[in-house]
FINU-375304 format. One line per 8 residues: number of its first residue (from 1); their letters; for each residue x, y, z of C-alpha. Coordinates in Angstrom, 1 decimal. Last residue first. Layout:
# FINU-375304
NUM = a = X,Y,Z  ...
END
This chain:
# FINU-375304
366 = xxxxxxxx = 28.2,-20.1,-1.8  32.1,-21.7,-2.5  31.5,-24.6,-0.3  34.0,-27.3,-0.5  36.5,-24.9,-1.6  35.8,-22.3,1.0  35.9,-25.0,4.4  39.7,-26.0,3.8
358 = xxxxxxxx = 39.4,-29.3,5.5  40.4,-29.0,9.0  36.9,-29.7,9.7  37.4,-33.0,9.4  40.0,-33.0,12.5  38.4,-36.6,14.1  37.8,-34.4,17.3  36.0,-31.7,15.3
350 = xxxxxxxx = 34.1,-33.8,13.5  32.6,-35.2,16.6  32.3,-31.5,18.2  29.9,-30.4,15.2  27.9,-33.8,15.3  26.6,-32.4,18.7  26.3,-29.4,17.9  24.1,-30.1,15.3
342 = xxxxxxxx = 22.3,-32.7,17.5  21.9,-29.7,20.6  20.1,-27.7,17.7  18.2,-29.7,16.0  15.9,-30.8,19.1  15.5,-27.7,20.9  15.4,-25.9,18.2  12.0,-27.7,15.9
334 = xxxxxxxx = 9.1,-26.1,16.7  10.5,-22.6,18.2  12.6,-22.5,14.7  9.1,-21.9,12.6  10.9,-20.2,10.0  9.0,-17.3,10.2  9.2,-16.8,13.6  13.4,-17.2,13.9
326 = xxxxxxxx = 13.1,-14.7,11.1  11.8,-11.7,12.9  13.6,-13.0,16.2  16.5,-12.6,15.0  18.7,-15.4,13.4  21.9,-15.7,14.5  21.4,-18.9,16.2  20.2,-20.6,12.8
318 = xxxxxxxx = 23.6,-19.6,11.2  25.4,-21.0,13.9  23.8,-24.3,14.1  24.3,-24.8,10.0  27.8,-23.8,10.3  28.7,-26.2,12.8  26.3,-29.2,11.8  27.9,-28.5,7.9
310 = xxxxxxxx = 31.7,-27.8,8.4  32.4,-31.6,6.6  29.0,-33.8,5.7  27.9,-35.9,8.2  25.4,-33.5,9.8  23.8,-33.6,5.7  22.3,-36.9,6.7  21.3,-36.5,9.6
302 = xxxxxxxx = 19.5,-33.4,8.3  17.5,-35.8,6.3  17.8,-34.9,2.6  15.5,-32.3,0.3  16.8,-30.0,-2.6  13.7,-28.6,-4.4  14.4,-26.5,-7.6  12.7,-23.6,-8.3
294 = xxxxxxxx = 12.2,-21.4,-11.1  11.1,-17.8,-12.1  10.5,-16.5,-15.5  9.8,-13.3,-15.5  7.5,-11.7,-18.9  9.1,-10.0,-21.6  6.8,-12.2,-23.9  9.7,-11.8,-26.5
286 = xxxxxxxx = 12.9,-11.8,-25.0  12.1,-14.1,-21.4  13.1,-12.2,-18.3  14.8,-14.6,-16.5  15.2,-15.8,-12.4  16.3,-18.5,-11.0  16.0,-20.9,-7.8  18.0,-22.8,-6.2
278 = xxxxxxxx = 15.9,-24.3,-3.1  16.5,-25.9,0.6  14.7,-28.5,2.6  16.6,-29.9,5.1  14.2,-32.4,7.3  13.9,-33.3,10.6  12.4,-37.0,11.0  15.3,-38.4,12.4
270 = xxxxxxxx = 15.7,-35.7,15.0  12.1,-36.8,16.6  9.3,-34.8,17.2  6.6,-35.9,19.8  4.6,-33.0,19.2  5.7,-30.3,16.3  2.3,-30.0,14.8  2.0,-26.7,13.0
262 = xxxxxxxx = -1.3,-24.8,12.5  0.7,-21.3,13.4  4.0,-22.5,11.9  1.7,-22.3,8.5  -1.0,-23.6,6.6  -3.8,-21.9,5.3  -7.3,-23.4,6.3  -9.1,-25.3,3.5
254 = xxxxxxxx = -7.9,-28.6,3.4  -6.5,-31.1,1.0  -2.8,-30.8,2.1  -4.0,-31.4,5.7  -1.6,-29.1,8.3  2.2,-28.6,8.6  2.8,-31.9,10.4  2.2,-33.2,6.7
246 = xxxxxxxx = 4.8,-31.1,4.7  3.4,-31.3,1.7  5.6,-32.2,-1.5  8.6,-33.8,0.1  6.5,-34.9,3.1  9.7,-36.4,5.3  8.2,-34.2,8.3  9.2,-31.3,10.5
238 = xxxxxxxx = 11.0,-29.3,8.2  13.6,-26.3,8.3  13.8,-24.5,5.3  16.8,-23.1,3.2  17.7,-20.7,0.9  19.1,-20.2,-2.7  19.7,-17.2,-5.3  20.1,-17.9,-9.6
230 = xxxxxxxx = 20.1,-14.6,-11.5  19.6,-13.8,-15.3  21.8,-11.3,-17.0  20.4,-11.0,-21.2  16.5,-11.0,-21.0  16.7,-8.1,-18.9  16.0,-7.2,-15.4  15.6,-3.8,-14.6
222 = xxxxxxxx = 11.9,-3.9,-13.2  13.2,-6.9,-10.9  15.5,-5.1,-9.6  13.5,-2.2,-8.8  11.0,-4.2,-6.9  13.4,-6.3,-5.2  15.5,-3.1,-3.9  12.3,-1.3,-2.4
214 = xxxxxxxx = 10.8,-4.4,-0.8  13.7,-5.8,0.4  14.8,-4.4,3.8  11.4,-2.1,5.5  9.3,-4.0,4.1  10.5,-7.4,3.8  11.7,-7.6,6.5  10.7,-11.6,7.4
206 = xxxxxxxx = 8.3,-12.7,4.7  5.5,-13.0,6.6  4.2,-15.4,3.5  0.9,-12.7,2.8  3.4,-9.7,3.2  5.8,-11.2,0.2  3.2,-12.7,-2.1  1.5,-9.6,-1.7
198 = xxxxxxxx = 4.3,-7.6,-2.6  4.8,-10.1,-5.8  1.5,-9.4,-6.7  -1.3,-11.9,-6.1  -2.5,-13.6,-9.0  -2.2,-17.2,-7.6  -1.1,-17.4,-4.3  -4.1,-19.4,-2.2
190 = xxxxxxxx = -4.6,-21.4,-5.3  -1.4,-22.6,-5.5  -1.1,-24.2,-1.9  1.1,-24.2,0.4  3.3,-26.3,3.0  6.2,-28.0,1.0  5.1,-26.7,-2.5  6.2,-30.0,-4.1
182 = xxxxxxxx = 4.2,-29.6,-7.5  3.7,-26.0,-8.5  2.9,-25.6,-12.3  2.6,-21.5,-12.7  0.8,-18.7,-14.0  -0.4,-15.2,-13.3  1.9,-14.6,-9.8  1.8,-10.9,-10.4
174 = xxxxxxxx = 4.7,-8.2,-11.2  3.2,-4.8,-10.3  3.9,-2.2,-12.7  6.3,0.7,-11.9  5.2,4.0,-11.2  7.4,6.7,-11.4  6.6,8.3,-9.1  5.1,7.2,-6.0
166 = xxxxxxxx = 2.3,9.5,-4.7  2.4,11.2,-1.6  -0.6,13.0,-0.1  -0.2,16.2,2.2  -3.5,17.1,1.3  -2.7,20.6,0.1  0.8,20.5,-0.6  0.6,17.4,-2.9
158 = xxxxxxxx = 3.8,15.6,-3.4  5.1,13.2,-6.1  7.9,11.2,-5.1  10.7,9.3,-6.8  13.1,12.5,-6.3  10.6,15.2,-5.8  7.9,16.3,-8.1  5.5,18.9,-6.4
150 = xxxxxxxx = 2.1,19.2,-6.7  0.3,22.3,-5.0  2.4,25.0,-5.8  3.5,23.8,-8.8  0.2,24.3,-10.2  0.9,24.0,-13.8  4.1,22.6,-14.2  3.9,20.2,-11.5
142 = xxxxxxxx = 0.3,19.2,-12.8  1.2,18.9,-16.2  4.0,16.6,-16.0  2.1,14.2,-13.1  -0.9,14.1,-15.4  1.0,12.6,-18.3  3.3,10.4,-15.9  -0.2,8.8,-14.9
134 = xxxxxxxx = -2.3,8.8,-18.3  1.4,7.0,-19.5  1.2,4.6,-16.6  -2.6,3.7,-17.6  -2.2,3.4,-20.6  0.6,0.7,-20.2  -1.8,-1.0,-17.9  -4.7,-1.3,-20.3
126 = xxxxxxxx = -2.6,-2.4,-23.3  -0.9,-5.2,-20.6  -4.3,-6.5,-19.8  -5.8,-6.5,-16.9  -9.0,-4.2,-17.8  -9.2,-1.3,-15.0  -11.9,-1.0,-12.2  -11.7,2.2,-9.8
118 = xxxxxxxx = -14.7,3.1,-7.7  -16.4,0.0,-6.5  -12.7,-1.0,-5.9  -11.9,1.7,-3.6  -14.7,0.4,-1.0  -15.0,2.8,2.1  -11.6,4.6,1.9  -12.6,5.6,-2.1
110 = xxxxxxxx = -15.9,7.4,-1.0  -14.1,9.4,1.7  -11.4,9.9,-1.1  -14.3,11.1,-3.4  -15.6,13.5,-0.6  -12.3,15.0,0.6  -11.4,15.9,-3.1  -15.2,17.9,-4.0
102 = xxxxxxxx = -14.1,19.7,-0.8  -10.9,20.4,-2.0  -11.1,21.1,-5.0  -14.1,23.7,-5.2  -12.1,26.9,-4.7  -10.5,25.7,-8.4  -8.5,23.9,-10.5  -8.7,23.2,-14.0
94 = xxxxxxxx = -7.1,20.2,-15.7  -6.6,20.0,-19.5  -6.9,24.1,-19.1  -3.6,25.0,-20.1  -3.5,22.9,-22.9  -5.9,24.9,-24.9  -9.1,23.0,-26.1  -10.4,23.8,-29.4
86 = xxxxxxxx = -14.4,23.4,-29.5  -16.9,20.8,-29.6  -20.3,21.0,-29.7  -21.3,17.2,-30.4  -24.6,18.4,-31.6  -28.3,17.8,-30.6  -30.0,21.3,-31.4  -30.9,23.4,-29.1
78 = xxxxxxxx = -33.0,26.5,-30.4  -33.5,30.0,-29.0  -32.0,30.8,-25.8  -28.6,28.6,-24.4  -27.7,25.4,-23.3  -24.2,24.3,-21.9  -24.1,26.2,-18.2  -20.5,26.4,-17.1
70 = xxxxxxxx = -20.2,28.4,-14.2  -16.3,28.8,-14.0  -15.0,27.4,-10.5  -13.9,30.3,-8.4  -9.9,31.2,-8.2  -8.9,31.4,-4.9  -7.8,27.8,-4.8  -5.4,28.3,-7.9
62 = xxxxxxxx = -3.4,30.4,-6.0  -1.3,32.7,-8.1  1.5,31.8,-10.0  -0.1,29.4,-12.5  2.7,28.5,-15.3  1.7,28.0,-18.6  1.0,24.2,-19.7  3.8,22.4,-21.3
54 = xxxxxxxx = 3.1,20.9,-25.4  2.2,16.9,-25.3  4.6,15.2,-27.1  3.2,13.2,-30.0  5.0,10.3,-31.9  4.7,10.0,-35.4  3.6,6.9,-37.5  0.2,7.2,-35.2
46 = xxxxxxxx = -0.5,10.1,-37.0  -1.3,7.0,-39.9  -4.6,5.6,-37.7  -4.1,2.1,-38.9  -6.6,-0.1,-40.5  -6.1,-3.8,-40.2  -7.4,-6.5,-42.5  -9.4,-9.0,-42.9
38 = xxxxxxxx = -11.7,-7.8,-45.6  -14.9,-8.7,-44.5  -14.1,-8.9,-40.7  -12.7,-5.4,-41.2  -10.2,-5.1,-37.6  -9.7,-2.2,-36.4  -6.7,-1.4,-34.3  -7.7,-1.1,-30.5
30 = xxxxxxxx = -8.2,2.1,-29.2  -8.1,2.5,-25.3  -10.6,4.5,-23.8  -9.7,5.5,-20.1  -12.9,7.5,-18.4  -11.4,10.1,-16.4  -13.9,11.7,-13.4  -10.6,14.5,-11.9
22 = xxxxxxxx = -10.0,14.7,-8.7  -9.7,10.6,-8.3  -6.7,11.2,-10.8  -3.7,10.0,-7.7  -6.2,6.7,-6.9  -6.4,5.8,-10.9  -2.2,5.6,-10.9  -2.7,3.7,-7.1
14 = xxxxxxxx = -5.2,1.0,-9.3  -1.8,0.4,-12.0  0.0,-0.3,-8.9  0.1,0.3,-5.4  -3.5,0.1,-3.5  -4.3,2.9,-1.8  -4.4,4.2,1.7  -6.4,7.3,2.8
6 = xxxxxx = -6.3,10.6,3.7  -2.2,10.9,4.2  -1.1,9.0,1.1  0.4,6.0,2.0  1.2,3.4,-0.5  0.0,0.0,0.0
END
């Protein structure tokens, strides 16, 4: 969500609609025309040029003390059914007025109560381009018009009068709108699919995420290109052997969402600990431009990895210098007690028999 002192709106192609809510804008989107008879396509040829919308003059009075204009459409004599159109100057796209704020205060009442009653938009990626270029459009013309009210600040877009904030640019949200998920672990697709990759992140608890990641993830993944893809890991603690659902976790056929919260950790045992951990990669694909994101699912007994050289000492101190932000989310009150005195354990074996005096960097270089 993106704060904007009245009220709260959604980020995204919705927030774009949110900033206009002054103004009534009804989006058309044209299409190129299909003849069903002829098959073929007509094209608008101005298209063949591109357009840049002219600056508006400067207001340097206050726009508030200037009274709405008392438009009244009809007139005496005759009134014949005509589109009536006339020249408009670009100084008056948007007009401003004594009126705005109250007229303001009562659509974002109206927008705090259900927002989307009041702003729909086609999910398409025509629709949301549009939609973007609407937005930077009004931003440009509002800062040069009635700068000040709105003022453009490094990736912020700031109105005086409300004290609002509007993130700008705007970047499209990436959403979860398909995907073949077959050992989840403990979730399900269909509580994921088509959230936004902020969702994703808040709905999972993801630890800092807010305050740590969600900036830097959002940006990267804007700039990533079909030529530098990324591979990342991490690791899970599991109660179970359930390489697709993790069983203790909850019922993989029910309803309510599982998590550490509906976890059964009662009469654990260290042979049924599991280490799940993930590689997973990242793409932007050349022509769809869409991100491609795999995973692949690495799962052993942790008895099994304690064997291996520097693992049940490095493994133990990494989980004890977790905080207590991601100690939570990875569920460590379930399984510490057990894990942890094996790992150190196993870490005090290998040091007697000197296998840790193997050179620890070459054998794992991540």
């Amino acid at each position: 969500m993106i704060s904007t002192g009245g009220f709260a709106v959604p980020s995204g192609p919705l927030s774009i609609l949110g900033f206009i809510f002054s103004v009534v804008t009804w989006l058309f989107i044209r299409w190129p025309f299909h003849s069903k008879a002829r098959n073929i396509v007509i094209k608008d040829k101005r298209d063949e040029k591109l357009f840049v919308t002219p600056l508006p003059t400067l207001v340097t009075d206050d726009p508030l003390s200037t009274s709405p204009k008392l438009y009244r459409p009809f007139r005496h004599g005759p009134n014949f059914i005509t589109m009536g159109i006339r020249k408009l100057s670009w100084d008056n796209w948007i007009e401003m007025d004594s009126y705005f704020l109250r007229y303001h205060d009562m659509k974002a009442s109206e927008l705090n109560k259900d927002f989307n009653s009041h702003v729909k938009y086609v999910d398409n990626p025509t629709t949301k381009d549009a939609c973007f270029e609407l937005y930077e459009e009004l931003v440009r013309y509002l800062t040069h018009r009635y700068p000040k009210i709105y003022r453009w600040e490094g990736d912020k877009v700031h109105n005086s009068l409300t004290k609002e904030i509007f993130a700008f640019p705007a970047y499209g949200h990436y959403h979860l709108d398909a995907a073949a998920v077959c050992l989840p672990g403990f979730w399900r697709l269909k509580e994921k699919f088509r959230m936004s990759l902020d969702t994703l992140h808040f709905e999972a608890g993801v630890p800092h995420y807010a305050a740590k990641l969600q900036k830097s993830m959002n940006r990267f993944f804007q700039n990533l290109t079909p030529d530098k893809p990324v591979e990342r890991n991490n690791f899970f603690i599991q109660l179970d052997d359930g390489l697709h659902w993790s069983h203790r976790m909850g019922d993989q056929a029910g309803t309510e969402v599982a998590s550490w919260a509906t976890a059964n950790s009662n009469d654990l045992s260290i042979d049924e600990i599991h280490f799940r951990s993930e590689r997973q990669t990242l793409r932007r694909l050349p022509r769809s431009k869409a991100v491609i994101f795999t995973v692949r699912t690495y799962f052993e007994p942790v008895t099994r990895i304690a064997q291996e050289p520097h693992i049940p000492g490095r493994l133990a101190e990494a989980i004890r210098n977790w905080d207590e932000t991601v100690s939570f989310y990875k569920g460590k009150s379930h399984w510490d007690k057990i894990l942890l005195p094996y790992l150190d354990e196993q870490d005090r074996l290998q040091k007697e028999r000197g296998v840790v005096e193997q050179n620890e960097e070459v054998l794992f270089p991540y």
